[in-house]
N, C-alpha and C positions, 0 to 999 in steps of 0.2 A: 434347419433347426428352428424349433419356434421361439421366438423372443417375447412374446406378449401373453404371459401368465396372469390367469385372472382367477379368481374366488366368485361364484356366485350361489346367491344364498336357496333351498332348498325350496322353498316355494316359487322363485323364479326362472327355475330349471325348465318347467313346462312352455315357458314363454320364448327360450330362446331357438334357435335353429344353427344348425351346422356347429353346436361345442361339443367339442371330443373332452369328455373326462377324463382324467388321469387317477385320481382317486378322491375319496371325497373324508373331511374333516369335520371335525365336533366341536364348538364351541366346550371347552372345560367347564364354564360359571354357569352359561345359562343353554346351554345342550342344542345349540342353530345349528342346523348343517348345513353342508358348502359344497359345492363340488368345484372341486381344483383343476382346471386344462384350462384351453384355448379354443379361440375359433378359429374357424378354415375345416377344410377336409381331416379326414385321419391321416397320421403322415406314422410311413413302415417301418422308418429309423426310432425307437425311442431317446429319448435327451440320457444324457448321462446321470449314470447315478446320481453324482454330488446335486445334480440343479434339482431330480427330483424330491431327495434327501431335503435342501434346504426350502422349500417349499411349506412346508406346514411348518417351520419355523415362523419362517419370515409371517406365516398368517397368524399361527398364534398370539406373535406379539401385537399383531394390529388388532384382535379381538380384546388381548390384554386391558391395550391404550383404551379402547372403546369405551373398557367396563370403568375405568380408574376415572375417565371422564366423565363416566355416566350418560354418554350417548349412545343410541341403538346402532346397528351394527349396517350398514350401506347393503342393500341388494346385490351389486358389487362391486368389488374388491380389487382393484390392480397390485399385484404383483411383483410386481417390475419397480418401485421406489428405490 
């Protein structure tokens, strides 16, 4: 199972190698987009619902904090806090 869920931002997707997306999310305020997995290989098992489910949660409220602080949004994004 993969434990290291990251967020990375939509212009830096070209730059990485070996991230398996899981799906990808919208900033609500100011429209970024993200692609949400992990690195390593593609792995046959998917995670369970629930982890995938709270995932764009847990991102959201980091995009939230970003805007209320008025700082830009990281390339990325760890997951896992």
């Amino acid at each position: 199972m993969i434990s290291n869920h990251i967020a990375i931002h939509d212009r830096e997707l070209l730059k990485t190698s070996s991230f398996q997306i899981e799906i990808f999310e919208l900033c609500t305020l100011c429209g970024a987009r993200f692609g949400i997995g992990y690195f390593g290989p593609s792995v046959a098992e998917l995670h369970p619902s629930e982890v995938v489910e709270e995932l764009p949660r847990k991102f959201t409220e980091i995009l939230t904090k970003d805007h209320r602080q008025e700082r830009q949004h990281r390339n990325v994004i760890d997951l896992n806090y």
